[in-house]
C-alpha positions as CSV (number, residue, x, y, z in Angstrom):
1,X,29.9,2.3,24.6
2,X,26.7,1.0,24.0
3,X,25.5,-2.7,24.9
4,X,24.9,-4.6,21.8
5,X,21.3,-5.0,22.9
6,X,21.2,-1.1,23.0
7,X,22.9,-1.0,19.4
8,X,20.2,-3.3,18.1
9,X,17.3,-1.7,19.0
10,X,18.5,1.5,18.2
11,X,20.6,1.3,15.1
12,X,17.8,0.3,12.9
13,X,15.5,2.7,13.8
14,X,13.9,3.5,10.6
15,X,13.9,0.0,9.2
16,X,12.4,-1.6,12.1
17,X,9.8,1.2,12.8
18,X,8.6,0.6,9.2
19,X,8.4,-2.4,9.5
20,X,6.6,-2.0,12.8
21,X,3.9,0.2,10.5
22,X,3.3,-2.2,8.1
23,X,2.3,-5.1,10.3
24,X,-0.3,-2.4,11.3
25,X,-1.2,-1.2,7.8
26,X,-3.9,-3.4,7.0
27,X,-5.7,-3.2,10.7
28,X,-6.0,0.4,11.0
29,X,-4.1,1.1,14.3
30,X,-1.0,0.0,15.8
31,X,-0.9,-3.4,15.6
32,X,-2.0,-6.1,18.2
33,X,0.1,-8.9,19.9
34,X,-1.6,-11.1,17.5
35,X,-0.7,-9.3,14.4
36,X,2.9,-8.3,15.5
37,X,3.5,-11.8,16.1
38,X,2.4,-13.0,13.0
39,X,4.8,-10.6,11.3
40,X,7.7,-11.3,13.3
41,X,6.7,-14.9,12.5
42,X,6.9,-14.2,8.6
43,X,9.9,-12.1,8.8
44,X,12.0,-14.5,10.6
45,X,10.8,-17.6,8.4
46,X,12.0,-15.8,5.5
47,X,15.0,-14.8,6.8
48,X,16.0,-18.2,8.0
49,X,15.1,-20.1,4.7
50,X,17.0,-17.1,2.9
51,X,20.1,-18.3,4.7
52,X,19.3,-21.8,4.3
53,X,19.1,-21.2,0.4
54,X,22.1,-19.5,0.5
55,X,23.9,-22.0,1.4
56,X,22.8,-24.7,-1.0
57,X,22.9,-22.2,-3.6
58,X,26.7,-21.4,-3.1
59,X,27.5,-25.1,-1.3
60,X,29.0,-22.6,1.8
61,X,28.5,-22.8,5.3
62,X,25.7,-21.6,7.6
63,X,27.8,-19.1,8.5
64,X,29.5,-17.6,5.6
65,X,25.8,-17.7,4.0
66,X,24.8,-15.7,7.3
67,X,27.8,-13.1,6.3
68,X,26.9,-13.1,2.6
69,X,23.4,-12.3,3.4
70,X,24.6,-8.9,5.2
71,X,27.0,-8.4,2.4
72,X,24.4,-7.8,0.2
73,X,22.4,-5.3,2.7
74,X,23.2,-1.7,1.8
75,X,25.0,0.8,4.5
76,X,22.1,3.1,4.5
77,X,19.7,3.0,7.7
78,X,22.4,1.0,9.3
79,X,20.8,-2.3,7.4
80,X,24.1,-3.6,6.8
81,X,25.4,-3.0,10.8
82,X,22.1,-4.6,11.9
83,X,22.1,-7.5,9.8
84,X,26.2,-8.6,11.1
85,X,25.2,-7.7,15.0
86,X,22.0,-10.0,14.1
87,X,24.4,-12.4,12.9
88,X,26.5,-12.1,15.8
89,X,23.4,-12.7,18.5
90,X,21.6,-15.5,17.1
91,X,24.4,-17.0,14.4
92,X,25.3,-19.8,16.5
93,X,22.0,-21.1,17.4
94,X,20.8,-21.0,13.6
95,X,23.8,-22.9,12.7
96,X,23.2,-25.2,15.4
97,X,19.6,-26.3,15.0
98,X,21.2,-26.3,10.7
99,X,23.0,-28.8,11.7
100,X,20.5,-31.2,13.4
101,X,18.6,-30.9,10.1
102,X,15.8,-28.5,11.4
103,X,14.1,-26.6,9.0
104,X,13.3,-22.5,9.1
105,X,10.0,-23.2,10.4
106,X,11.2,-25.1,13.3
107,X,13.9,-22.6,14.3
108,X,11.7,-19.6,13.9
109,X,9.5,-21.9,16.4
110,X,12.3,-22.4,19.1
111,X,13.5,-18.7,18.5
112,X,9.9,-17.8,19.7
113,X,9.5,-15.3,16.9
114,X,7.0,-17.8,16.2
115,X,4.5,-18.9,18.6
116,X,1.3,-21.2,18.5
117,X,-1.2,-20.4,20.6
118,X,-3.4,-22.5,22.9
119,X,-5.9,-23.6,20.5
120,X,-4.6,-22.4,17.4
121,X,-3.4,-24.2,14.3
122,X,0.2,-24.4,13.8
123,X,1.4,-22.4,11.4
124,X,4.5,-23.4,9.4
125,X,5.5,-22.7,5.5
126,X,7.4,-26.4,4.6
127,X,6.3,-29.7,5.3
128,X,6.4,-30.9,8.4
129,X,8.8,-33.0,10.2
130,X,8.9,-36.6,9.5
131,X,8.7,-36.9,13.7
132,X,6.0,-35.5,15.5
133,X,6.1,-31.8,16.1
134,X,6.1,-31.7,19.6
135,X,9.0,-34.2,19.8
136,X,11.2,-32.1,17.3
137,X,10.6,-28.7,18.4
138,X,11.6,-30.3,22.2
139,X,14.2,-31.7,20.7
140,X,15.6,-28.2,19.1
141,X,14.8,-26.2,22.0
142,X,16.9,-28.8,24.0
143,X,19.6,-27.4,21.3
144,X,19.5,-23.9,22.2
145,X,18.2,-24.1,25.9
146,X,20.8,-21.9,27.5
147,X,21.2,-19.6,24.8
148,X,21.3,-15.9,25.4
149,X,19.9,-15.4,22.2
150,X,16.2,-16.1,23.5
151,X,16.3,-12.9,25.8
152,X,16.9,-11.0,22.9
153,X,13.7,-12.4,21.1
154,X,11.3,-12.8,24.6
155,X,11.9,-9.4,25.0
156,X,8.5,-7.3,24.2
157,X,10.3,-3.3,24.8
158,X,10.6,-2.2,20.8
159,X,12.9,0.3,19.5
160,X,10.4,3.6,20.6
161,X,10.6,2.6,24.1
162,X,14.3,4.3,23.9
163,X,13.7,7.7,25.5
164,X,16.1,9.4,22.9
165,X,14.1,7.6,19.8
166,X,10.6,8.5,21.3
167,X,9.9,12.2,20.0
168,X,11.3,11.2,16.2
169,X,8.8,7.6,16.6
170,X,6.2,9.7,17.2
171,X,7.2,12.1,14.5
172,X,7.3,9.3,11.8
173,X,4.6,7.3,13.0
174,X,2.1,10.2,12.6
175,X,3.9,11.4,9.5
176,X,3.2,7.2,8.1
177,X,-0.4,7.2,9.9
178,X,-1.7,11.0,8.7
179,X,-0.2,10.5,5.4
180,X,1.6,13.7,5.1
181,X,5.3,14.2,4.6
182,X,7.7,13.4,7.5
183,X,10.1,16.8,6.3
184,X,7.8,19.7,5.5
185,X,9.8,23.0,6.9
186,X,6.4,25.3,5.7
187,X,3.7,22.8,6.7
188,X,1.9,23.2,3.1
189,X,1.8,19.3,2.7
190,X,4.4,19.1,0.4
191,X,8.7,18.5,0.4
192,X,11.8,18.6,-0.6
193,X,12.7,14.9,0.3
194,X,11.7,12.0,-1.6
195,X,10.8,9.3,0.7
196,X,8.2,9.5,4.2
197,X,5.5,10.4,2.0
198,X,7.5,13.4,0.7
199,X,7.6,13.8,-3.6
200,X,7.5,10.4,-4.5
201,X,3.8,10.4,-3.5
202,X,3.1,13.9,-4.2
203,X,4.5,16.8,-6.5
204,X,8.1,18.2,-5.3
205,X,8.2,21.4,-3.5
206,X,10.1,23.9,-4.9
207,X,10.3,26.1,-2.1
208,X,9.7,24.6,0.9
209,X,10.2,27.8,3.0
210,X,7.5,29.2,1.6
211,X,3.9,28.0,1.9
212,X,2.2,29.8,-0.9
213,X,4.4,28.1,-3.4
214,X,3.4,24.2,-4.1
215,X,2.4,21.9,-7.2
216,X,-1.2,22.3,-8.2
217,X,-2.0,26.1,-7.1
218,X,-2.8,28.6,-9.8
219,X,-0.1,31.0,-10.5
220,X,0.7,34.2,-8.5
221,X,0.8,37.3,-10.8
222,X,1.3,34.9,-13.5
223,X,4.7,33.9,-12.4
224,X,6.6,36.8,-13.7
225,X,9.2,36.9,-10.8
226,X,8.9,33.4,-8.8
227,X,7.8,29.5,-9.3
228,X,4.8,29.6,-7.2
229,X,2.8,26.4,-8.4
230,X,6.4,24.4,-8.9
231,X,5.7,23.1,-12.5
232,X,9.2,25.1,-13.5
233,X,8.2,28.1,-15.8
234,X,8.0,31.6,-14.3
235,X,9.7,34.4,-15.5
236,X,9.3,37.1,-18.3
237,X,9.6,36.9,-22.1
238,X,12.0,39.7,-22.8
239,X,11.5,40.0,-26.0
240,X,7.5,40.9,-25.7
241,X,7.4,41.2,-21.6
242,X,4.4,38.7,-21.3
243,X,5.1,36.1,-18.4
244,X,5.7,32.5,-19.7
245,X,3.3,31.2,-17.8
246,X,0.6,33.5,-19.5
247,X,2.5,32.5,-22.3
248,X,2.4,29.1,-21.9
249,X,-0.3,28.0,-19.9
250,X,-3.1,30.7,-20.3
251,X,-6.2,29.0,-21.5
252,X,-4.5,25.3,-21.4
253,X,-7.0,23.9,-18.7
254,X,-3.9,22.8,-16.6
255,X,-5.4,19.8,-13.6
256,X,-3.7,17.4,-11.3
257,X,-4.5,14.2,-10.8
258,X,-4.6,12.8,-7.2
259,X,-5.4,8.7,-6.0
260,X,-7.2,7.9,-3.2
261,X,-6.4,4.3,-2.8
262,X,-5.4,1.2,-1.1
263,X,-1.8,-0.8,-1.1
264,X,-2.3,-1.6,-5.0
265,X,-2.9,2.4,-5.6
266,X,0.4,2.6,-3.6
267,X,2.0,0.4,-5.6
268,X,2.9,-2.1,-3.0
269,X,5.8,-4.2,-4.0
270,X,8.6,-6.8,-3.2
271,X,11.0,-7.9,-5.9
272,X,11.7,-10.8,-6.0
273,X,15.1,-11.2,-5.9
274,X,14.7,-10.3,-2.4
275,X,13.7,-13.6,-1.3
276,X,15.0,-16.2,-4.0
277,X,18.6,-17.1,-3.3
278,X,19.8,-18.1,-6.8
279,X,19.1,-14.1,-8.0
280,X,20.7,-12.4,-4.8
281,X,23.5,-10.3,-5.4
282,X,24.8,-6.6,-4.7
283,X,22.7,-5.0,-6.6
284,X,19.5,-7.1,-5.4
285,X,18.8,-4.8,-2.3
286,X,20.0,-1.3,-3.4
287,X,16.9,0.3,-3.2
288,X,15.4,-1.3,0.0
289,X,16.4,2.0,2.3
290,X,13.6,3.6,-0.2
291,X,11.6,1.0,-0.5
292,X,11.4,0.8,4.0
293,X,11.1,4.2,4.1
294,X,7.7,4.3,1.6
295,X,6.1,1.2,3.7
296,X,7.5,-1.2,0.8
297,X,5.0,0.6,-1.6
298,X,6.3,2.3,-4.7
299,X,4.2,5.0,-5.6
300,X,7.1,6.7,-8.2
301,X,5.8,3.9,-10.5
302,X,1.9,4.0,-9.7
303,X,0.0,3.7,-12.8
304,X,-2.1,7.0,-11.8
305,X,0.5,9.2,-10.3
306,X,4.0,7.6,-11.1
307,X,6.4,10.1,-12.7
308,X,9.5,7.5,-13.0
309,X,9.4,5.2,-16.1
310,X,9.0,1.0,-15.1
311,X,12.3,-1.1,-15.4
312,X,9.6,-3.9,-15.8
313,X,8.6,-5.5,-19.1
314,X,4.9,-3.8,-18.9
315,X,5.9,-0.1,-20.6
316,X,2.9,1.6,-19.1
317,X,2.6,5.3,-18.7
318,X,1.1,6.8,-15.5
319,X,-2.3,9.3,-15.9
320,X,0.0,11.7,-14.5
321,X,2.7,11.5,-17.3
322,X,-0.3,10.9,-19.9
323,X,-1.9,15.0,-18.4
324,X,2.3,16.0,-18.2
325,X,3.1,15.4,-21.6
326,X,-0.2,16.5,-23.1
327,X,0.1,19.9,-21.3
328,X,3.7,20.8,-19.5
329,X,1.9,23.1,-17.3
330,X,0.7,19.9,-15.2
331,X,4.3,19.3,-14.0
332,X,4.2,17.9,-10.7
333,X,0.8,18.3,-9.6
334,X,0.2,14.6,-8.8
335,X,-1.1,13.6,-5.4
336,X,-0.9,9.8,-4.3
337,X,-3.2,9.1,-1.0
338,X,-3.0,5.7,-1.2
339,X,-2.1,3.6,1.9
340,X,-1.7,-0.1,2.7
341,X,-4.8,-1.5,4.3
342,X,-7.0,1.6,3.0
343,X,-10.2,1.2,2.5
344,X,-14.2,3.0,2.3
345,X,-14.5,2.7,6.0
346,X,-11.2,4.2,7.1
347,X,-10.1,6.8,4.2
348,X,-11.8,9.3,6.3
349,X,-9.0,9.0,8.9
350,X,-5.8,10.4,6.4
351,X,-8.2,11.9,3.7
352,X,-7.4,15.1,5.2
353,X,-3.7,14.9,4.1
354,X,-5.1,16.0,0.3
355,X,-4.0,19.1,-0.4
356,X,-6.1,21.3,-2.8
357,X,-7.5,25.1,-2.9
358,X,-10.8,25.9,-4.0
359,X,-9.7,29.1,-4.6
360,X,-6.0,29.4,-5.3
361,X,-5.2,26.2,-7.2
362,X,-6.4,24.3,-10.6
363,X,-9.1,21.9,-10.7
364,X,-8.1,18.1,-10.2
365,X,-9.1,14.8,-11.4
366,X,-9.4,12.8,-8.2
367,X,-9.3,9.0,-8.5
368,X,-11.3,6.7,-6.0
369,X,-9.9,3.2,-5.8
370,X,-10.5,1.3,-2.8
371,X,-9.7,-2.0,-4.8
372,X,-10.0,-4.9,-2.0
373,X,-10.4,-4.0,1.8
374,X,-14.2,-3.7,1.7
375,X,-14.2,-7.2,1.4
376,X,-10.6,-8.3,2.4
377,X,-9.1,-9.1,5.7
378,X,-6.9,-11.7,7.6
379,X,-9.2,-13.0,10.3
380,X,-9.5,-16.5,10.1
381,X,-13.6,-15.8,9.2
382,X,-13.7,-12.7,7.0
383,X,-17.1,-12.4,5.9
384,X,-18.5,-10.5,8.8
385,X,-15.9,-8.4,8.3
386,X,-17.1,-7.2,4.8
387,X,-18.3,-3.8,4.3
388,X,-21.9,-4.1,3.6
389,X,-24.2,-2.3,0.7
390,X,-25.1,0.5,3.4
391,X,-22.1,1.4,5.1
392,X,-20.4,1.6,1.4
393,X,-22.6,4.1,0.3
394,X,-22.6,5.6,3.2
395,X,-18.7,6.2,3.4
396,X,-17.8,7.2,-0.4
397,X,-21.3,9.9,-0.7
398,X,-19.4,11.3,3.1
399,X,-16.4,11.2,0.8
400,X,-18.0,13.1,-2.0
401,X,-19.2,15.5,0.5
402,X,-15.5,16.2,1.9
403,X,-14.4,16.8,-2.0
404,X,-17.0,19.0,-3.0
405,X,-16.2,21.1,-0.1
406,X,-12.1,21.1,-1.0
407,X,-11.9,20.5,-4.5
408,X,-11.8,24.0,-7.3
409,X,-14.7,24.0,-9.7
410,X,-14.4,21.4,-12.6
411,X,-12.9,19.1,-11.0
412,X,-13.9,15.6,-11.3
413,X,-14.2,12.3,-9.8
414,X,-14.1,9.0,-11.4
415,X,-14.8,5.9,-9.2
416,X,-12.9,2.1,-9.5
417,X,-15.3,-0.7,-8.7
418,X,-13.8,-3.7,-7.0
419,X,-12.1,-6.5,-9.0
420,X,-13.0,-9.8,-8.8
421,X,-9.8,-11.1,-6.8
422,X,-10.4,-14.9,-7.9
423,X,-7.7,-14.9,-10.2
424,X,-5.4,-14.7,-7.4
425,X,-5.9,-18.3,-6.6
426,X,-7.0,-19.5,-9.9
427,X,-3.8,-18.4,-12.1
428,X,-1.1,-18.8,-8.7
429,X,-2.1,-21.5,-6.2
430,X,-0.2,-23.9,-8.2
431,X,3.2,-21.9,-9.0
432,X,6.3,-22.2,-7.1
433,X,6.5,-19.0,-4.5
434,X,10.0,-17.2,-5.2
435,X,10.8,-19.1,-1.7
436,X,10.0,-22.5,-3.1
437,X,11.8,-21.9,-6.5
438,X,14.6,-24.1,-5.4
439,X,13.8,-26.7,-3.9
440,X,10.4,-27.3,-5.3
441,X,8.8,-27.2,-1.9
442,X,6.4,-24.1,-1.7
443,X,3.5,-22.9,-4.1
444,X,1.4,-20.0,-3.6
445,X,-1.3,-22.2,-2.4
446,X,1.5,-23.3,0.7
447,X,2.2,-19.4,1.4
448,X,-1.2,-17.9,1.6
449,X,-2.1,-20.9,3.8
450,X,0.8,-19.9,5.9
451,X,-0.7,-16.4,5.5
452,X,-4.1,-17.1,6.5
453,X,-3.0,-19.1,9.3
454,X,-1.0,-16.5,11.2
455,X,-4.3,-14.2,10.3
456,X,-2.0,-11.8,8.5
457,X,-3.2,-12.2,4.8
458,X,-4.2,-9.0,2.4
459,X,-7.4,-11.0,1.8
460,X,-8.1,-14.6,3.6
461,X,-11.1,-14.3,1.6
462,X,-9.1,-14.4,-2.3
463,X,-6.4,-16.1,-1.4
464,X,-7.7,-19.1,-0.1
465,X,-8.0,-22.9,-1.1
466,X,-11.5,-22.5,0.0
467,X,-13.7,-22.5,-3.4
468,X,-17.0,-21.5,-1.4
469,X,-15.3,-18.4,0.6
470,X,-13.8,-17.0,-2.7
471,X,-17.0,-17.3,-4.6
472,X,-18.5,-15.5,-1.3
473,X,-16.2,-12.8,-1.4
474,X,-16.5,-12.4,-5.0
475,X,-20.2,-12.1,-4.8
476,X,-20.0,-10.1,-1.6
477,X,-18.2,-7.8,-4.0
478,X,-20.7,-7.6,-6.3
479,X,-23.6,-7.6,-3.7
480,X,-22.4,-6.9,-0.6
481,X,-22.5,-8.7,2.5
482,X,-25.5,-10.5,2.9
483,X,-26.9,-13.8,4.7
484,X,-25.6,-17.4,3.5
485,X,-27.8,-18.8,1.0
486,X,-28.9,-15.2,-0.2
487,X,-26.4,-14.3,-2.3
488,X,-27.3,-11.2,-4.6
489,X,-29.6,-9.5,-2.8
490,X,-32.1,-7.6,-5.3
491,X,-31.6,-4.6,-2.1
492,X,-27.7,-4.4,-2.6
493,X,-26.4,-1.4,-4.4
494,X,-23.2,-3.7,-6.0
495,X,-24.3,-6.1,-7.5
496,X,-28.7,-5.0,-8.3
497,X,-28.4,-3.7,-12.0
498,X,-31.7,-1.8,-11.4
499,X,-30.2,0.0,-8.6
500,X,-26.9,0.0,-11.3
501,X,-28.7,2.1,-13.7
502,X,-30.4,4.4,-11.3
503,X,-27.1,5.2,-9.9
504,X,-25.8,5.6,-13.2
505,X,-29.3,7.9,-14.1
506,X,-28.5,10.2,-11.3
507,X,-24.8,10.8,-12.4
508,X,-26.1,11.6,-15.7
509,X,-28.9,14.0,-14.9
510,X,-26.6,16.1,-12.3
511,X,-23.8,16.1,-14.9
512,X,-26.8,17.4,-17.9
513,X,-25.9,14.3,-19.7
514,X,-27.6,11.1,-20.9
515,X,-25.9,8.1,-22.3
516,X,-25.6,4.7,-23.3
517,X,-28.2,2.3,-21.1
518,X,-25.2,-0.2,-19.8
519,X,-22.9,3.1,-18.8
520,X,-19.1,2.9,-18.3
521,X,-17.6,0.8,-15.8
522,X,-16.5,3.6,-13.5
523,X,-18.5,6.7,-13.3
524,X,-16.9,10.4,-13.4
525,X,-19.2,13.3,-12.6
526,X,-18.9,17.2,-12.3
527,X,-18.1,17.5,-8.4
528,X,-19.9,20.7,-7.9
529,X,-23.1,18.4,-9.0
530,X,-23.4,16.1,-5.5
531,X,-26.7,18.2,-4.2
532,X,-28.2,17.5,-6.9
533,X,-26.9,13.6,-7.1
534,X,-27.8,13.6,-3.4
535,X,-31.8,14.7,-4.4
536,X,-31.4,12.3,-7.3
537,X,-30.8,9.2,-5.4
538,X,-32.9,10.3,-2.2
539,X,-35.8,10.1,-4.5
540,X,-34.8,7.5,-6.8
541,X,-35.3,9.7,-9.6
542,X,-33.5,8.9,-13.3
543,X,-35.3,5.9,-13.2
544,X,-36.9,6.9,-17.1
545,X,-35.0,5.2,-19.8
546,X,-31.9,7.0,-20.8
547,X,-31.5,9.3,-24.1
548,X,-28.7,9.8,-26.5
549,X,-25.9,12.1,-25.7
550,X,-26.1,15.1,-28.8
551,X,-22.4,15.7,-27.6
552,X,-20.9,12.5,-26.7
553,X,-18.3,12.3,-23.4
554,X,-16.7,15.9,-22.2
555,X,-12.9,15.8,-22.6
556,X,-11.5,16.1,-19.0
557,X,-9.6,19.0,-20.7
């Protein structure tokens, strides 16, 4: 039989290498000692004050809430195992330092999942001990000083170093890094299984032995005696002998839709119920096993390619239902390459995962929505990590490039500016956080501190208490990067509306239309058209003042 140490490390293995993933996801490779701490820090903070909650909630002891906590856990992934031989190695020593009044911070601190570095900050989530720190963290690891627990969480060996985990690590780690599904039998970028970037993020393959059959492709020999393009009509009428596809979808102008996006593309996501003790129950946690296995991102309820219907209060269709239900023949051919921590300067590394034809399969609306990390990090100082003017335009007319040389005539591409992320702090900073609910003791302003401290927030630059640094990135987002005190540079290609409109200009001559002066917030051109909107901008052309449309906007069909 397997030690428990061996049981632990390799029970778990899909939960804990996802979880592995995501403290990479916003960093772009596997993550550093800095970032892996900080999300082992976060992880076992919440943990700890889950159990803490737990027990005020349902006046029990440490270790029935400990037991309760599991209870909840579903079987699948081994979550539930895990979470009682967790229980079992480092139970006693929670419930001790419980019992000398020490709050999650300080336990997390004497477990050594959370560590303060020489000449760091200390990072902790709940006010501070009445004594000074140094006395009551001595004083809790006096507590636990012989404990066997602390091997467990000294030791650095993870759960791929197992030489009979290795080969499927690698597998899912590239599967998570490349984007493309983990199960793919034909290798045509498309599956059978839901989860590991299989059909909740892109249309279901309907025959995954065979890989000229897949959402998206135009229809072999009209269909008449198999499903090749998966949208569930082939066959012949017969009654006239005319295929139903023919039938059906001959002259309908049939297109997918695919995202190229970030985490909020992605639909990243944690319920709440997940971390406020009074709303925990059975049914709290029954779809974490998908939720791990999609890098806690739900992309079956994006807004663009999300084919299952909300269960929240917002009743929002996706585009991809929207182009479903105007024209069946769509069904299925959505594409969602979004990934946490995406942004202009690294889509180039999983942009390969789309999966389009330019000869077999239907044209495609493609969505560009790099939303945040142009301007967003965790570093304690973000703004020299912002993507400047340049380097933007550099990446998304490199992107264009790579569509125009995958995508089927007609397609288009429409492109999301970036928000302005102040309202983060503006309308939260002063809310209680799901962890703080009960006890009044944590607002949003306390957990992105907490965040920003450990150097593992979405965006230090948003979600700070700083005023100056939001207004920064907010006009960094508009402008670009540029030198303190020059904010709005008239050279920046965000934020210049001169540059705006010949931008703007260019789209309209290479797309042979002219419109309104102030154009649309997000611009949508024909993608066979970048040569010329290459020439356009090269020689600032489009510069004369814009005419009147005769047609108006071109239906996307």
């Amino acid at each position: 039989m397997k030690s428990p140490r061996k049981l632990i490390m390799a029970a778990p293995v899909f939960f804990l290498l996802t979880l592995h993933t995501l403290a990479s996801s916003g960093y772009g490779n596997w993550p550093d000692t800095r970032h892996s701490n900080g999300h082992a820090c976060i992880g076992c903070v919440l943990v700890v004050s889950m159990i803490e909650q737990l027990t005020q909630v349902h006046n029990s002891t440490v270790q029935i809430s400990m037991e309760r906590l599991c209870s909840y856990l579903p079987e699948k992934l081994f979550l539930k195992t895990t979470c009682y031989l967790v229980v079992h190695i480092f139970g006693p020593d929670i419930t001790k330092l419980f019992r000398a009044d020490m709050n999650a911070d300080v336990v997390c601190h004497t477990l050594e999942f959370c560590k303060q570095d020489p000449g760091q900050p200390l990072c902790h989530l709940y006010p501070l001990p009445k004594e000074a720190w140094t006395f009551t963290l001595e004083k809790a690891r006096q507590i636990v000083k012989k404990s066997p627990a602390l091997t467990y969480s000294r030791s650095g060996a993870g759960i791929c170093s197992l030489p009979f985990l290795a080969k499927i690590c690698q597998k899912i780690k590239l599967s998570i890094q490349n984007s493309v599904p983990f199960k793919d039998a034909d290798s045509d970028k498309y599956s059978d299984f839901p989860t590991l970037r299989g059909f909740y993020w892109r249309g279901r393959d309907c025959n995954d032995s065979n890989k000229m059959a897949y959402p998206g492709r135009r229809p072999d020999n009209w269909d008449s005696y198999q499903d090749s393009n998966c949208n569930g009509i082939w066959g012949v009428d017969p009654k006239d002998g005319i295929p139903y596809e023919k039938k059906f979808c001959e002259g309908s102008q049939p297109r997918g839709v695919i995202l190229l996006g970030d985490s909020a593309g992605a639909h990243f996501h944690i319920p709440p119920d997940w971390i406020t003790a009074s709303q925990m129950s059975l049914k709290s946690f029954l779809n974490l096993p998908i939720a791990l296995t999609n890098e806690l991102d739900w992309p079956q309820l994006s807004g663009t390619t999300g084919f299952l219907y909300s269960t929240s209060r917002i009743k929002e269709n996706s585009i991809y239902l929207r182009l479903r239900k105007r024209n069946h023949c769509n069904h299925r051919d959505y594409q969602n390459i979004s990934k946490n921590g995406a942004s202009s300067q690294n889509l180039e590394r999983f942009i390969e995962s789309l999966s389009r034809n330019q000869l077999l399969d239907y044209p495609a609306i493609v969505i560009y929505a790099m939303i945040g990390n142009d301007v967003c990090s965790g570093n304690i100082d973000p703004l020299p990590e912002m993507t400047t003017p340049e380097k933007l335009y550099s990446k998304v007319m490199q992107t264009l490039q790579y569509l125009d040389s995958h995508l089927p005539n007609d397609s288009h591409v429409i492109l999301y500016g970036l928000p302005d992320g102040r309202f983060l702090w503006d309308h939260l900073h002063d809310r209680y956080h799901p962890l703080g609910q009960l006890n009044k003791d944590v607002t949003y302003a306390h957990f992105y501190s907490f965040l920003n401290c450990l150097q593992v927030s979405p965006c230090h630059g948003w979600m700070s208490s700083n005023k100056t640094l939001r207004t920064l990135t907010s006009e960094s987002r508009r402008s670009g990067k540029g030198e303190v005190g020059s904010l709005g540079s008239s050279s920046n290609l965000w934020m210049d509306f001169t540059l705006m409109r010949w931008f703007y200009s260019c789209w309209q001559i290479t797309s042979g239309r002219r419109c309104s002066t102030s154009g649309p917030t997000s611009w949508e051109r024909r993608i066979h058209s970048i040569r010329r909107l290459s020439r356009c901008l090269e020689t600032k052309g489009g510069t004369e003042a814009p005419r009147t449309c005769a047609s108006g906007r071109q239906q996307l069909g």
